[in-house]
C-alpha positions in Angstrom: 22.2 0.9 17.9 19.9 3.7 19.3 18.0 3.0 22.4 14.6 5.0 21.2 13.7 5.3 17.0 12.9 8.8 16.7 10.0 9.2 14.9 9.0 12.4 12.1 5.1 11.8 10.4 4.7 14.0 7.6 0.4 13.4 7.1 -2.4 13.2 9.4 -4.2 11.4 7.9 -4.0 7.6 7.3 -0.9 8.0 10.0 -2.7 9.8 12.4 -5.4 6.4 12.1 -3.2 3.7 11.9 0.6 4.3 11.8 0.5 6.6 14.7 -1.7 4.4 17.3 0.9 1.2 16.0 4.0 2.8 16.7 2.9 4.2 20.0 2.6 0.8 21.1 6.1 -0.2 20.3 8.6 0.9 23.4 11.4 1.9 21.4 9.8 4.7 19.4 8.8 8.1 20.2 7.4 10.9 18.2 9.4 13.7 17.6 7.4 16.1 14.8 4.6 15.9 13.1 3.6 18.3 9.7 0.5 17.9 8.1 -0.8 20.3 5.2 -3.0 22.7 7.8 -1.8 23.9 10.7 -4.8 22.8 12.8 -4.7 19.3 11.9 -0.9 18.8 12.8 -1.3 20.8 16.3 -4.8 18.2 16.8 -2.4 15.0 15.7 0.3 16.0 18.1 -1.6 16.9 21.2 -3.5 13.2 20.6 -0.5 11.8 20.8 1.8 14.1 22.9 3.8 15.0 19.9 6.4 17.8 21.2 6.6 19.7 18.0 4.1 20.3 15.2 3.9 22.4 11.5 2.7 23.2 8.1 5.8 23.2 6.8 7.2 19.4 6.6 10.7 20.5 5.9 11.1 21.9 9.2 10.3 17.9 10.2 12.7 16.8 8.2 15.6 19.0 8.9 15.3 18.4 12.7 18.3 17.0 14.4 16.4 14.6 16.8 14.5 12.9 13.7 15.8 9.4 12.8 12.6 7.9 10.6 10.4 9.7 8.2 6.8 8.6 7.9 5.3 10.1 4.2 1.6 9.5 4.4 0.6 12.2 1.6 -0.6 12.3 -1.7 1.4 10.4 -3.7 2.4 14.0 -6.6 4.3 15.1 -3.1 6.2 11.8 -2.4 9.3 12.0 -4.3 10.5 15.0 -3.4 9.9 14.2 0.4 11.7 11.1 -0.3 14.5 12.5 -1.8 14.9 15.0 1.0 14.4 12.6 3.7 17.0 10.8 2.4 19.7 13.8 1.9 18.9 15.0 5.4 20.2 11.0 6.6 17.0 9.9 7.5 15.4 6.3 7.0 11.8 5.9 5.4 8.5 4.3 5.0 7.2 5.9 2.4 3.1 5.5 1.2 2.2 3.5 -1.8 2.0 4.0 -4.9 5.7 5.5 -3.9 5.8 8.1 -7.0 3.7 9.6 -10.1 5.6 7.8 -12.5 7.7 5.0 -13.5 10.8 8.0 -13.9 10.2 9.3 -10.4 9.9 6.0 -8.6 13.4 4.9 -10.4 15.0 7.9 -9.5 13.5 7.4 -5.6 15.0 3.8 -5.9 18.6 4.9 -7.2 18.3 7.7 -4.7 17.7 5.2 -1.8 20.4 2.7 -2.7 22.9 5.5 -2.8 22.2 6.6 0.8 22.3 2.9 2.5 19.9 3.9 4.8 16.8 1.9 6.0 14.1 2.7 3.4 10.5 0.5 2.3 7.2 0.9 0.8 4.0 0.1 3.0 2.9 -2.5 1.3 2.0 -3.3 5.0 -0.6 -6.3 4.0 2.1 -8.4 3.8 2.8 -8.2 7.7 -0.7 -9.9 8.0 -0.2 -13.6 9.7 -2.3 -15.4 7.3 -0.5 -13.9 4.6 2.9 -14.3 5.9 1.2 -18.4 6.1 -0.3 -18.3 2.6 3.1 -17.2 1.3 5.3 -19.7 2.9 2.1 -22.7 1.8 2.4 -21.7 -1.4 6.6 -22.0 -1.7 5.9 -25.6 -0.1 3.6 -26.6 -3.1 0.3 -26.7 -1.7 -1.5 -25.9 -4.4 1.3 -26.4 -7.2 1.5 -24.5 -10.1 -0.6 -21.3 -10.1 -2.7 -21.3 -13.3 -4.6 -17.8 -12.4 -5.0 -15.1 -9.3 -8.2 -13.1 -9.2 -8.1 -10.7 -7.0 -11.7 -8.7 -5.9 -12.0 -5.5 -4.1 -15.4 -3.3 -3.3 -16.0 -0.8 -0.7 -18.7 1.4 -1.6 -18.4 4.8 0.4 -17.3 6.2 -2.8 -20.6 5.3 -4.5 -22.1 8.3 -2.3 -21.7 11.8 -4.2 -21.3 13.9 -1.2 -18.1 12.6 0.0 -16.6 15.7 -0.7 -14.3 16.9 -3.0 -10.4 16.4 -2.0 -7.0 15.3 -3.3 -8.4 11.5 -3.7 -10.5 13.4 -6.5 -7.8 15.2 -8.6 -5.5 13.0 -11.2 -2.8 16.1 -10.6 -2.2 14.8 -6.8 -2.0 11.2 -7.9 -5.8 10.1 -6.6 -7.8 7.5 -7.7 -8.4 4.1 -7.3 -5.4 2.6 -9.5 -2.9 4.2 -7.4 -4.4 3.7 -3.9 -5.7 0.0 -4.4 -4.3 -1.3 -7.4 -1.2 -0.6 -6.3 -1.6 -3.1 -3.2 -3.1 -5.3 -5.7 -0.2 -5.4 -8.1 2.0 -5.5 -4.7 0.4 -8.7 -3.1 -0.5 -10.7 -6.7 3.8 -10.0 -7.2 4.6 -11.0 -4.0 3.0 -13.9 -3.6 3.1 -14.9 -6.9 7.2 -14.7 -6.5 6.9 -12.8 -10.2 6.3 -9.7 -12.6 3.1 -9.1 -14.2 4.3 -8.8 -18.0 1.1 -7.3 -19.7 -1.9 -5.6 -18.5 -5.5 -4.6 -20.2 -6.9 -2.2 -18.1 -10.3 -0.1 -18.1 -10.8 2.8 -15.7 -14.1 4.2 -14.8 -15.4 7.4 -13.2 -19.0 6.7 -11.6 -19.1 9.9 -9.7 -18.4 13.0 -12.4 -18.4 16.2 -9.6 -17.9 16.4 -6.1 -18.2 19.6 -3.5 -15.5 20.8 -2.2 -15.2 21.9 1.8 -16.3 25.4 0.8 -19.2 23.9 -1.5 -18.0 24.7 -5.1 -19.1 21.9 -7.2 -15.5 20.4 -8.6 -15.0 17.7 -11.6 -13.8 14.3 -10.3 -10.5 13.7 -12.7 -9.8 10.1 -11.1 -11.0 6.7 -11.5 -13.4 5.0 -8.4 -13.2 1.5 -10.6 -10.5 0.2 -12.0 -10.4 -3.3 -13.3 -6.8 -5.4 -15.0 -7.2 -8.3 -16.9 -2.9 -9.5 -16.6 -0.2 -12.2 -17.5 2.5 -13.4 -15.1 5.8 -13.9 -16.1 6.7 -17.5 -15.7 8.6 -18.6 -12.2 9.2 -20.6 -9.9 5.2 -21.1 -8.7 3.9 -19.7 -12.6 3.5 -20.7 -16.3 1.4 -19.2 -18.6 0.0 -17.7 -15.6 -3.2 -15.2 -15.7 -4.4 -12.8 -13.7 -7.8 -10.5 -13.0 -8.5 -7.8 -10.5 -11.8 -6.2 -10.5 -11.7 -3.2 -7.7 -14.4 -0.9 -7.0 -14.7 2.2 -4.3 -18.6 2.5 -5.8 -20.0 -1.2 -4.8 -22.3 -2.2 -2.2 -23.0 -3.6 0.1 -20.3 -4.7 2.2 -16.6 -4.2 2.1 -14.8 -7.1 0.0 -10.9 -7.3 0.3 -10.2 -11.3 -1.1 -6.9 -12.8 -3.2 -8.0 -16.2 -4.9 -5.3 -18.5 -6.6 -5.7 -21.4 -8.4 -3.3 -23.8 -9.2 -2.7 -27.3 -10.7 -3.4 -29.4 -7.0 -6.0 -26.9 -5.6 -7.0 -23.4 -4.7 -6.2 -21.2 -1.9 -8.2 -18.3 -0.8 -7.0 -14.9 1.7 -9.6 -12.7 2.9 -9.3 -8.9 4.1 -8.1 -9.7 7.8 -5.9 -12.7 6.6 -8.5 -15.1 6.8 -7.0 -18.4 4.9 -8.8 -21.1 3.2 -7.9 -24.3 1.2 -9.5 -26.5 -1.7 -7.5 -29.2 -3.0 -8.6 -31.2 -6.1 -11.7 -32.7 -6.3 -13.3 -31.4 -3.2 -16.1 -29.1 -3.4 -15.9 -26.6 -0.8 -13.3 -24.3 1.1 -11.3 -25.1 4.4 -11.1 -22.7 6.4 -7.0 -23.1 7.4 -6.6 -22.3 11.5 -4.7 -19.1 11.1 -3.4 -15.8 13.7 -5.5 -12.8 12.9 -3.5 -10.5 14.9 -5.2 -7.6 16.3 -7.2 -4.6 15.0 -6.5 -1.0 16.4 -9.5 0.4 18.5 -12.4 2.7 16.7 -10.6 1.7 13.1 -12.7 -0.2 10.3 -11.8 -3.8 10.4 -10.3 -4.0 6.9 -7.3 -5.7 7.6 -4.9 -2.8 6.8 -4.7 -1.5 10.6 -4.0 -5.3 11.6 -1.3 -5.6 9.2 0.2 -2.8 10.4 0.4 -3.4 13.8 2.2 -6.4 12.8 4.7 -4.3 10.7 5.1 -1.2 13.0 7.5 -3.2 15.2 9.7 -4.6 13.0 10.9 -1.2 11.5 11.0 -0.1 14.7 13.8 -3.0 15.5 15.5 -2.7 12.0 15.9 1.0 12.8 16.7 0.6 16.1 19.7 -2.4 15.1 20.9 -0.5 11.6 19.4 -3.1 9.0 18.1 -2.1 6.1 16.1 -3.9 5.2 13.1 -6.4 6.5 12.4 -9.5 5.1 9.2 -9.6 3.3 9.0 -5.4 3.3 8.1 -4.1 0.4 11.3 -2.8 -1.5 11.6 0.7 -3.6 12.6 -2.0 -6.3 9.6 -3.6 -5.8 7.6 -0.7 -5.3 9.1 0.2 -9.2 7.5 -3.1 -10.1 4.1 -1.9 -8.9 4.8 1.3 -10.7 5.7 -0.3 -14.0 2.0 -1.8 -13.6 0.3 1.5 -12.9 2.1 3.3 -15.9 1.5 0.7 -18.2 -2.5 0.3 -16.9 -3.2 3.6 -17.5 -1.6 3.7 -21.0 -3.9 0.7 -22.0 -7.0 2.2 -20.7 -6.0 5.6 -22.7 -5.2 3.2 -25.9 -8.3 0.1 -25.3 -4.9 -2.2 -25.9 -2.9 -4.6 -24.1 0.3 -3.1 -22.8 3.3 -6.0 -22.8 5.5 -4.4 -19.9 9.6 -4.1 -20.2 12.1 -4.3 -17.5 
């Protein structure tokens, strides 16, 4: 047992929002070093937060001494090999999502993490949200029996405006788009919930916004999906049966943000909105009930979109399982599991390339 988990952030920017303000508030951890792409933005990040060491060069993060857990909140083409060295260096992980470019890399990452024994998840962090956390036990209890179908909708529509400039989140070669940032929590919470595999996928990808500026003006092709909509089929389980699945997700809609899971099953229908929000209709009645349910709490000056409250709830309890030498959290998102959610992703962009179903193998 250590008495403070050492903490190395490789990014600054989702974990200089959110990951960074959680685990502040947790009294066993400390930041050690933070690296971030540019020089200025990792000396900014650690002087918000009192960061002794800063760099441009994240393998000088890694390799430091005084590091127990690496934080990799970058584009997803540069997650493997930070994983991989993470891991060699003896370090535990939380690693972003999607956790690799590809189905290879991700089960290479997996075999990798296994091997090293060391404490290692995904952030699928939404599944640290209380009302989720409630849904998921409600559902294993038989609330709503059998689930026939899970739609899931997503919009946010700051992507709809063409001068959002030009950056990563733009360019297929880093891994951007909307598939692989949410689609992949999609896949994550619909699996999760669901207790089960998708096992075939029709997808259609769409690129409303062509070009973009970059930060020194040049006008840049967009080479990445802001739409991305999966019509699926579940594997059968425990809670499915000829189960079906839709996701429609959209960075392009207006006018208000839209984060909401519905299922449907043979005694009712249960519904989970963007901060956890959870509502019931059994059989025959003809409206929603809204369940009495914890929120948890939102970090100051960040959008209310549920992410920064599920964090919070997660941030602690890595803390403790690095702290205590588990290695694993129940409910955490797996590298296994984030291999499921690859195995999705491959197989959604192959049937958007083909206009065919993809049936997915294990």
């Amino acid at each position: 047992m250590t008495s403070k988990v050492r903490i190395g952030i490789i990014g600054a920017g989702f974990a200089r929002k959110v990951q960074m303000p959680a685990f502040a508030a947790c009294a066993d951890a400390e930041f050690v070093s933070v690296a971030s792409g540019t020089l200025a933005n990792a000396r900014a990040t650690a002087e918000e937060f009192g960061v002794p060491h800063f760099t441009d060069d994240w393998r000088e993060t890694v390799g430091r001494d005084d590091v127990d857990l690496i934080c990799i909140t970058t584009p997803p083409n540069l997650h493997r090999e930070m994983f991989l060295a993470a891991l060699a260096a003896g370090k535990h992980v939380v690693a972003e999502k999607p956790m690799a470019m590809n189905v290879a890399e991700a089960e290479e990452m997996a075999a990798a993490a296994k091997n090293a024994g060391v404490f290692a998840v995904i952030d699928h962090e939404l599944r640290f949200q209380p009302g989720r956390q409630k849904a998921y036990k409600m559902l294993r209890d038989g609330v709503i029996g059998k689930v026939r179908h899970a739609k899931y909708s997503f919009r946010a529509p700051h992507r709809g405006d063409p001068s959002v400039a030009w950056n990563w989140w733009s360019d297929i070669n880093a891994g951007g788009g909307t598939l692989g940032a949410i689609n992949s929590h999609v896949i994550d919470s619909m699996q999760w919930f669901l207790g089960t595999t998708v096992s075939s996928v029709s997808c259609q990808l769409q690129t409303h916004v062509k070009e973009r500026r970059d930060v020194e003006g040049i006008v840049r092709p967009v080479t990445t999906d802001d739409e991305a909509n999966m019509l699926l089929r579940f594997a059968d389980g425990e809670l499915t049966e000829d189960t079906t699945g839709l996701a429609s997700v959209s960075m392009v809609e207006q006018p208000e943000y839209l984060n909401r899971l519905e299922l449907f099953g043979t005694d009712g229908a249960m519904r989970i909105d963007h901060r956890g929000e959870l509502y019931l209709a059994k059989n025959g009645e003809s409206g929603w009930t809204a369940i009495d349910t914890d929120l948890g709490t939102n970090l100051p000056g960040i959008p209310d979109t549920g992410f920064a409250r599920a964090f919070v709830q997660f941030a602690p309890l890595i803390i403790d399982a690095v702290k205590n030498g588990q290695t694993e959290i129940e409910h955490a998102a797996t590298l296994e599991d984030g291999v499921a959610v690859q195995r999705v992703l491959d197989a959604a962009r192959e049937s958007n390339a083909t206009g065919r179903r993809v049936e997915i193998g294990r």
